[in-house]
C-alpha positions as CSV (number, residue, x, y, z in Angstrom):
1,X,12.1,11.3,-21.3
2,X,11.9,14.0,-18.4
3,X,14.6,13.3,-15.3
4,X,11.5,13.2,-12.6
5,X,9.5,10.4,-15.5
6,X,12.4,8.6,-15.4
7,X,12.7,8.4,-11.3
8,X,9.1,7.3,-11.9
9,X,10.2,4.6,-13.9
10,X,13.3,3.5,-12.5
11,X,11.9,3.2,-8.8
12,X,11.2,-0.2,-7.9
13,X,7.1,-0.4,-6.7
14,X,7.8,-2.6,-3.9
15,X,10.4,-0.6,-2.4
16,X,8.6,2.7,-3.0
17,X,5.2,1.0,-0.9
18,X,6.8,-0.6,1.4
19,X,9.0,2.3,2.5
20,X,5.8,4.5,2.4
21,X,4.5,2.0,5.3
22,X,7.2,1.8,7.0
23,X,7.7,5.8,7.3
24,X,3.6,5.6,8.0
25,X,4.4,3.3,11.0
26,X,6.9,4.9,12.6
27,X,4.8,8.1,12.3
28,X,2.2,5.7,14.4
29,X,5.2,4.6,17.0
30,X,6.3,8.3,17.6
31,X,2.2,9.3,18.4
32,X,1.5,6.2,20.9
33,X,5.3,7.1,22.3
34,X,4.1,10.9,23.0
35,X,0.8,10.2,23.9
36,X,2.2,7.7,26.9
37,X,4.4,10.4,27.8
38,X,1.7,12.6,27.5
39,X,-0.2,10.6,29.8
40,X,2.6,9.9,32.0
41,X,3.3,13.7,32.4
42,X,-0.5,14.7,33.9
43,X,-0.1,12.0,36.2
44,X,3.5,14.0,37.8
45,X,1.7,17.4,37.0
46,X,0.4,19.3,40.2
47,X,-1.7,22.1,40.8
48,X,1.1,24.2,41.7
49,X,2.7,25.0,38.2
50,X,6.3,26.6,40.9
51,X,6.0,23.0,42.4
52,X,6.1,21.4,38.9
53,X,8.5,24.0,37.8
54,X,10.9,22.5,40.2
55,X,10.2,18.6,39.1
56,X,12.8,17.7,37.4
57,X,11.3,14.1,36.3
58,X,8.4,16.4,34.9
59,X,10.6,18.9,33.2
60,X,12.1,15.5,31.1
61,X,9.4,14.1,30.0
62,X,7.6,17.7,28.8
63,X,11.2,18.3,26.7
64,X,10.6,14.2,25.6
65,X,6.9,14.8,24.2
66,X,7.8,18.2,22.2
67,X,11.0,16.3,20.5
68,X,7.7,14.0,19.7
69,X,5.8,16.4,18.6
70,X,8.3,17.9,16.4
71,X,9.2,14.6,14.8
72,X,5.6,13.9,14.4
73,X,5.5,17.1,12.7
74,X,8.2,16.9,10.2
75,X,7.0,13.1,9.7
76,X,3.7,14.2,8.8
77,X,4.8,17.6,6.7
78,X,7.5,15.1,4.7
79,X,4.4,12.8,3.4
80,X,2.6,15.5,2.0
81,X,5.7,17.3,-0.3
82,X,5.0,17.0,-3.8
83,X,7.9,16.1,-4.9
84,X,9.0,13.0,-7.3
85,X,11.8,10.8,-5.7
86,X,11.0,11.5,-2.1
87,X,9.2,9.0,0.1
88,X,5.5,11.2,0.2
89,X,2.0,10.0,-1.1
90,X,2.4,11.9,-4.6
91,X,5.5,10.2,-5.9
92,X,3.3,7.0,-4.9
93,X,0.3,8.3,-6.3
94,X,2.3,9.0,-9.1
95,X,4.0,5.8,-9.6
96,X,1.0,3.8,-9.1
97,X,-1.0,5.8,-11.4
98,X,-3.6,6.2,-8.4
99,X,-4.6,7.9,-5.4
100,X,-3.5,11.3,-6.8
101,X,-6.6,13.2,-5.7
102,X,-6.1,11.4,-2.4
103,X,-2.6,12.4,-2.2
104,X,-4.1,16.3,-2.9
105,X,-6.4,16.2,-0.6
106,X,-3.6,15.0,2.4
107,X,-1.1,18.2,1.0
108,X,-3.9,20.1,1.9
109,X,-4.6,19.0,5.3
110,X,-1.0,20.0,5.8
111,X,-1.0,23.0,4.6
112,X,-4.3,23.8,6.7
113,X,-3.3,22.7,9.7
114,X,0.3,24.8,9.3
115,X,2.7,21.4,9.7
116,X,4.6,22.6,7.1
117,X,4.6,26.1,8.5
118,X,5.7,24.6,11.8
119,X,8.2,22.3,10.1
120,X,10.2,25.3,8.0
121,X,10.1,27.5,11.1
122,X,10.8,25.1,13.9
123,X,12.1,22.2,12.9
124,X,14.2,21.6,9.7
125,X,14.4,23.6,6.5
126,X,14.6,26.6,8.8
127,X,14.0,30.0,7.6
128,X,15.4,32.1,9.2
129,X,13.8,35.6,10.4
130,X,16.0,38.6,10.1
131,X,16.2,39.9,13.5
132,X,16.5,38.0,16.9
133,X,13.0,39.7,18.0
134,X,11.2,38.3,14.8
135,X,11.4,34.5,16.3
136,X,8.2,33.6,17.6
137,X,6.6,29.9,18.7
138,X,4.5,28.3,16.8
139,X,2.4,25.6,18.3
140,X,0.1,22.9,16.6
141,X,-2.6,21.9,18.2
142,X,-2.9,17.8,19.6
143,X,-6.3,17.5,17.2
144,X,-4.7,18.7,14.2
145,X,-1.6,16.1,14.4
146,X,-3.9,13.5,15.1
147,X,-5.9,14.6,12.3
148,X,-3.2,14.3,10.0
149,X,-2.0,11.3,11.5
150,X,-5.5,9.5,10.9
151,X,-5.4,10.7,7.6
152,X,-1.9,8.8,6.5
153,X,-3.2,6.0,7.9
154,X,-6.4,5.9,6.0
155,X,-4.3,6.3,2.7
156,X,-1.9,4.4,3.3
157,X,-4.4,1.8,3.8
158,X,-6.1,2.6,0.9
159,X,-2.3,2.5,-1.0
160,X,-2.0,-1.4,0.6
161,X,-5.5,-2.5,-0.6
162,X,-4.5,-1.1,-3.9
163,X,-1.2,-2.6,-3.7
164,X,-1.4,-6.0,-2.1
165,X,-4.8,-6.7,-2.9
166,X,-7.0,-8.9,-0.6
167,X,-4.3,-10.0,1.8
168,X,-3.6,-6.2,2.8
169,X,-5.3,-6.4,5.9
């Protein structure tokens, strides 16, 4: 038997599901975290971007909802790896026999909306561009991480009727 049918094997359902939601939920905690600060941050925002420049309050909580974003990001990018033995929706797929097109069709949305991307450049996993002048930004979009985010709760949804049956809601 292969190493990754083995990891399959040896990894305890319960612990694999239940881990899945947890990492799903705190995906959900870090998105109504920025969006308050989000919210929080038009309300100190002026029309004078020198006067907001200068607003130190405002200044913290912008730096506060990027770190949000970029967790967010990496959250997101880690459930969609296709890798056996990490906590993503194809080793659960995989391990429950189920879901696997579902699972697909979430890598995808990653990879479409350039999380990943974001994630190797930005975040972790870094690659690293040759010369100083080859670093450029790359933003995502609010609607694509909340498209994302919608989508790991639908499937992970799907995952707990699957899993627990009746009582998952």
């Amino acid at each position: 038997m292969s190493r990754q049918k083995l990891r399959v094997v040896n990894t305890e359902l319960d612990n694999l599901v239940s881990n899945l939601r947890g990492e799903v939920g705190e995906i959900i905690t870090t998105w109504v975290l920025m969006r308050g600060l989000m919210s929080q941050a038009r309300e100190l925002s002026t029309d004078d971007p020198a006067k907001d420049m200068a607003n130190e309050s405002l200044t913290f909580v912008w730096v506060l909802v990027n770190k949000l974003e970029d967790e967010l990001v990496a959250r997101l990018s880690e459930l969609g790896e296709g890798k056996i033995g990490r906590l993503n929706f194809y080793f659960a797929a995989v391990k429950l026999n189920q879901f696997e097109e579902d699972a697909a069709k979430y890598t995808r949305l990653v990879s479409q909306h350039k999380l990943r991307d974001k994630r190797n450049r930005d975040i972790s996993h870094k690659e690293l561009p040759e010369r100083s002048a080859d670093h450029r930004h790359f933003a995502i979009p609010y609607r694509s991480m909340l498209k994302v985010t919608a989508a790991a709760l639908r499937l992970m949804k799907r995952i707990d009727r699957f899993f627990l049956g009746p009582a998952a809601p």
